[in-house]
C-alpha positions in Angstrom: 110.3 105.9 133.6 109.9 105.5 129.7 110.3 108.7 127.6 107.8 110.1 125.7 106.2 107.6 122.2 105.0 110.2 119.6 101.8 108.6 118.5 100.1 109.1 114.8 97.0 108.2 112.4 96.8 106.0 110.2 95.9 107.0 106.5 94.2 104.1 105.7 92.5 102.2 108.3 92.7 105.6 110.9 93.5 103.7 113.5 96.5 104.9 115.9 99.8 103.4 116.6 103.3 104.8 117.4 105.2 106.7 115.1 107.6 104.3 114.6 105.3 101.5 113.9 104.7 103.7 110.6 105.2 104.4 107.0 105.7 108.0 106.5 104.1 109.1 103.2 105.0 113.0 101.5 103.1 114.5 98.8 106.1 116.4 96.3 105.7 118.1 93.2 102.0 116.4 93.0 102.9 112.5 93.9 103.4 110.7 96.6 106.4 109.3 98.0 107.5 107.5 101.2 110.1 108.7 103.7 111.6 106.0 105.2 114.6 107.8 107.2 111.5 110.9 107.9 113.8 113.3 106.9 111.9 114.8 103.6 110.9 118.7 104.5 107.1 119.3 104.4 103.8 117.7 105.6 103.5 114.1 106.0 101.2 111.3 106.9 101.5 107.8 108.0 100.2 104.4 106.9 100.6 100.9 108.7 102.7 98.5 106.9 99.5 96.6 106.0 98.8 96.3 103.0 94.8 96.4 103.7 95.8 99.9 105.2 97.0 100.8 101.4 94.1 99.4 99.6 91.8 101.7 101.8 93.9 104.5 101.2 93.8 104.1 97.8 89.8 103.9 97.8 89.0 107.1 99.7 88.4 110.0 98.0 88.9 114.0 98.1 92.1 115.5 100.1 94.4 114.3 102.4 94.2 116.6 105.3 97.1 115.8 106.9 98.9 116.3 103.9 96.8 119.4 102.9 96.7 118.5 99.4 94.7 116.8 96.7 95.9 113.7 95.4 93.7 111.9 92.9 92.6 107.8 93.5 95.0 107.0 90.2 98.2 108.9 91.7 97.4 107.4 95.1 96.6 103.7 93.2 100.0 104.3 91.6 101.9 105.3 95.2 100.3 101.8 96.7 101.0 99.7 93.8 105.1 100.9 94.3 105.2 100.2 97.9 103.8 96.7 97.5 106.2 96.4 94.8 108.9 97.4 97.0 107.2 95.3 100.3 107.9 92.0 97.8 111.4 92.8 96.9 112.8 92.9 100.7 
């Protein structure tokens, strides 16, 4: 019997997948950041670690409900272009 797979959407594309599957992204002091050990307090949202998922993200406008803030195309343009930047450096 396999334990239980906590299962989350997709900022981007909205598609599901499992948690760990997932980038978690938190909004602080008005800018995005990832989470990659998901230990940063407060609401977070998830993106697949495609980079087609970013782009959309980046696109789509008004608030991020699962975040339950508003975060503008340019600061969520600037979040995507870090994480591809980082993506190429590993």
């Amino acid at each position: 019997m396999s334990g239980h797979v906590p299962i989350r959407t997709c900022l981007g594309c909205g598609g599901r997948a499992p948690k760990v599957e997932l980038l978690r992204v938190v909004a602080q002091q008005g800018h995005l950041t990832l989470d990659p050990g998901q230990r940063h307090g407060g609401r977070g949202g998830y993106l697949h670690r495609d980079p087609s998922c970013w782009s959309t993200f980046a696109r789509r406008k008004g608030n991020v409900r699962s975040l339950k803030v508003a975060v503008d195309r340019s600061a969520r343009a600037a979040f995507v272009a870090e994480i591809a930047g980082q993506a190429r450096n590993e």
